[in-house]
N, C-alpha and C positions, 0 to 999 in steps of 0.2 A: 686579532689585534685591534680591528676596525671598533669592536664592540668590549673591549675595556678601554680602548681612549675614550667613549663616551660615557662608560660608566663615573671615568675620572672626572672628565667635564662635568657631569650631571652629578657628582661629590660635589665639587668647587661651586657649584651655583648655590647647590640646596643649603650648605655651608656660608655661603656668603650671605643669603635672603635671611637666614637665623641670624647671622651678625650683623646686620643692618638693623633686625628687630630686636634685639638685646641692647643694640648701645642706644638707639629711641629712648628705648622704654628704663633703662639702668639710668639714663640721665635725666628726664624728667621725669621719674616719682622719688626723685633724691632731694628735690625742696625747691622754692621759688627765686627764682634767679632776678626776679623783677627786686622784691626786697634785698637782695644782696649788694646789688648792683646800686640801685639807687640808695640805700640804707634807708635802718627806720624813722628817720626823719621826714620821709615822702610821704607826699597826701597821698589820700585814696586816690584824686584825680591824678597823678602822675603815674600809679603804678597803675593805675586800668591804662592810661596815654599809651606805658611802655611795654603793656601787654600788646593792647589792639593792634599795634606797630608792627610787631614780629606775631602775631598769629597765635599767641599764646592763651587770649582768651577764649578761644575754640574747646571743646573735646576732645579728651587725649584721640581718640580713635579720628577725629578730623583731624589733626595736628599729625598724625602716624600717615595718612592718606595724600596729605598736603605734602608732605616730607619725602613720598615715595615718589608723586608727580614730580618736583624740584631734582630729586635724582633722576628719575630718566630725563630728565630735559636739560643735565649738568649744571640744575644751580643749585650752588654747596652751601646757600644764605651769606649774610653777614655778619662780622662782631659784633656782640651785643656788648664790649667794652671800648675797639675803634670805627666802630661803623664800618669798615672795609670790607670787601669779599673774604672770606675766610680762606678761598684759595688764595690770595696772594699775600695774607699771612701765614697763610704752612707754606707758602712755596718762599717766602723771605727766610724760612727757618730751616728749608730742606735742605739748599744748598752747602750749610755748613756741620750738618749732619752728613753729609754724601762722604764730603772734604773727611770728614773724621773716618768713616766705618768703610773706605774704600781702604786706605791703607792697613787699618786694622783686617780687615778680611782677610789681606796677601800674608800679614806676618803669622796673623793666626794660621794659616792656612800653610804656610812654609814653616812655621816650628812644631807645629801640633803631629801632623801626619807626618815628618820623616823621624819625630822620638818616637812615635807610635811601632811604627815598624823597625827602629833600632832594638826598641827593648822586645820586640816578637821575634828578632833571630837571635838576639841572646838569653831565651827566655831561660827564666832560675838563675840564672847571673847575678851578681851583684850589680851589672850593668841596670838590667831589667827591675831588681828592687829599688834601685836606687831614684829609677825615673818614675816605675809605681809610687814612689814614697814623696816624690816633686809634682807627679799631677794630682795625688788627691792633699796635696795643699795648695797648689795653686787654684782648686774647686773649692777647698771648704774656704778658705778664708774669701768673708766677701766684699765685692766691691767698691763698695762705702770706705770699709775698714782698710782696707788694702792702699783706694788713693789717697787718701788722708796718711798714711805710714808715707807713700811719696811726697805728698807736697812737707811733711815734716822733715825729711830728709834730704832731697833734691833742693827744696827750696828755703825752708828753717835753716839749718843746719850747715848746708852747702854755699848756697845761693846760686846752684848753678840753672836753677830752673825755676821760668814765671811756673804762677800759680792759676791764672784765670786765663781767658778770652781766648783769641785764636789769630793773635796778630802774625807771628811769627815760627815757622816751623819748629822753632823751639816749644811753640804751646802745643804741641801734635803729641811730644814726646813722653809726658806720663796717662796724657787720657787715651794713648793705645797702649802702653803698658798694662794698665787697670785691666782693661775690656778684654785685651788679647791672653795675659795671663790665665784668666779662668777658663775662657774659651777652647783655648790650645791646649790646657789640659786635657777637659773634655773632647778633644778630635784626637789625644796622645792613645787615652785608653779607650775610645772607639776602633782607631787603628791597629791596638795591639791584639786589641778581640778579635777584628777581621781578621787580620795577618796571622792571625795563629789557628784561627779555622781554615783561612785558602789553606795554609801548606800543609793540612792532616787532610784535606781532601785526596783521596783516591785517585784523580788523575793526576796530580802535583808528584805522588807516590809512585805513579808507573814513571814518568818523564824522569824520575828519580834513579828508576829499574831499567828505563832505556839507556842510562848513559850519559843524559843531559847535565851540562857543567850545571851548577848549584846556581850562580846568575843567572842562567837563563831560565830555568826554574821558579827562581822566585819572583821576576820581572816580568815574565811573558806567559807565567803559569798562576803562578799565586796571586800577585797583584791584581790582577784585572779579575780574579775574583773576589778580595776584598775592597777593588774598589764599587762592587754593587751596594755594599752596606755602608759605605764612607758616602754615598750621593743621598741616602738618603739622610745621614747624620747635616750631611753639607746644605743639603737644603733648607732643614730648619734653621741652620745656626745663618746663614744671610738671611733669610724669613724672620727672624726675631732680631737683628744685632740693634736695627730702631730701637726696639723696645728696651734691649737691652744697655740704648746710652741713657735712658732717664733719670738714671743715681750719675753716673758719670757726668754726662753733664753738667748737673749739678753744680756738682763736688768741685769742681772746674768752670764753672759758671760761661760752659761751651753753648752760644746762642741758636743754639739748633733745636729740634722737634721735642727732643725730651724734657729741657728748660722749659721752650714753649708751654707745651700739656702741663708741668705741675704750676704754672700761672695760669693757666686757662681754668686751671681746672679749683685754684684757688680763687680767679673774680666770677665761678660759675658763667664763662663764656661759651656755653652751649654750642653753637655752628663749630666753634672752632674745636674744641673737645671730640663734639663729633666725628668732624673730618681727620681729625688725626687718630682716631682709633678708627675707624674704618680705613685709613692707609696702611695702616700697621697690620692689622688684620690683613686686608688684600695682600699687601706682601708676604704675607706665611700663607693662604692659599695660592697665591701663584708660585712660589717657592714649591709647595708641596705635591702641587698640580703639574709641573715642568720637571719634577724628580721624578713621579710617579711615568709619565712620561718615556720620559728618557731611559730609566728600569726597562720598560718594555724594548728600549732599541737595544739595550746592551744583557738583557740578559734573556735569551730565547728559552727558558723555561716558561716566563711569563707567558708568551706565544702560544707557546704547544699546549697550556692548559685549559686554551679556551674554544680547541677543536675538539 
């Protein structure tokens, strides 16, 4: 066991030193930020000013070098649009990001997995068509298209719901609709996949042959071995939901990380672009580092394979 949690670890580093060096190098050979920022109206002496400033007129492989030193010593630079730390512009944007994708977690996570396993015991049902035929449209239609069908109805139509910011737990209510719809689909028919493999597994089958009432069967037999494949479905889906508010947000004009990035990423504000795909990332390696993990405590096949 000792020596696959370190394989994992040593995944998640070598994974993460490559995603350090992809977002470098995908954001600065994507064009000059000095000209963006200043427009073409700037002298040549302003834009050398507001290179030499930020370290820009270096070589790329100094500027990668430079970049790797300020990581280990935790400085994440500053705006090159508000001059501030850039951590305490992702951290002014995380907090209402949090506020959002906490609740959407729980609903995803309490509607997704118990239609999952509704339509695995009545599989071939119309029960089980009928929820097949609800998650893969709750998956194909997508998120964009989907809150915009809410704010036209909820709020057009209705008036019973804002449309933007996040003043009031009334503005919670269609941008986790959006997010959790597609989501819970996908953890509907993860679930129904697992659940219908535990209980064709052979020891599910003898507890069946011993006598055991069908509840205990399914809950203390079956379950807990489809939930080794829901942890690792679960892991990515909190490892991405960040990534996954950046249309939501949007669409909702919710002031958090995903908003943030597509204005960062439109005044080419580099530190902060930066820092926020490198969070986003971390978060889907530690997500997938603490599943892989956790697999090893809950299911001792993993164990035995490595003696």
């Amino acid at each position: 066991m000792k020596t696959l949690c370190l394989r994992a670890c040593g995944r998640a580093a070598v994974t993460l030193a490559l995603l350090i060096t992809c977002v470098f190098l995908g954001l600065h050979l994507t064009g000059d930020p000095a000209t963006l920022i200043l427009g073409f109206e700037a002298t040549p002496d302003d834009v050398a000013a507001f290179k030499l400033a930020r370290g820009l007129d270096l070589p790329m492989y100094a500027q990668y070098w430079r970049y790797l030193g300020d990581l280990m010593h935790l400085d994440l630079g500053k705006s090159y649009v508000t001059g501030l730390p850039a951590i305490e512009v992702f951290l002014s944007a995380m907090g209402p990001t949090l506020h959002l994708m906490l609740p959407t977690a729980l609903v995803t996570l309490l509607i997704g997995i118990p239609l999952g396993i509704v339509a695995a015991l009545h599989s071939g049902t119309r029960l089980d068509r009928g929820l097949l035929f609800v998650s893969v449209l709750g998956f194909a239609v997508p998120n964009f298209f989907f809150g915009l069908l809410l704010i036209l109805f909820f709020s057009v139509w209705l008036g019973w719901l804002p449309t933007y910011g996040n003043a009031s737990w009334l503005h919670y209510i269609m941008p986790i609709m959006t997010i959790a719809t597609s989501e819970a689909a996908i953890f509907s028919r993860m679930a129904r996949s697992a659940m219908l493999e535990g209980l064709n597994l052979p020891c599910v089958q003898a507890a069946y042959m011993r006598g055991i009432s069908r509840q205990r069967v399914i809950w203390f037999h079956a379950f807990p071995n489809a939930l080794i494949s829901l942890l690792t479905v679960a892991g990515f889906f909190l490892g991405t939901l960040t990534a996954g508010a950046v249309i939501t947000e949007n669409i909702f004009s919710w002031p958090g990380i995903g908003r943030l990035l597509v204005v960062s990423v439109a005044k080419r504000d580099i530190p902060v672009v930066q820092l926020i795909v490198l969070g986003v990332g971390c978060s889907l390696i530690v997500a997938n580092l603490l599943v892989d993990l956790l697999s090893l405590v809950v299911n001792p096949k993993l164990r035995r394979t490595t003696r």
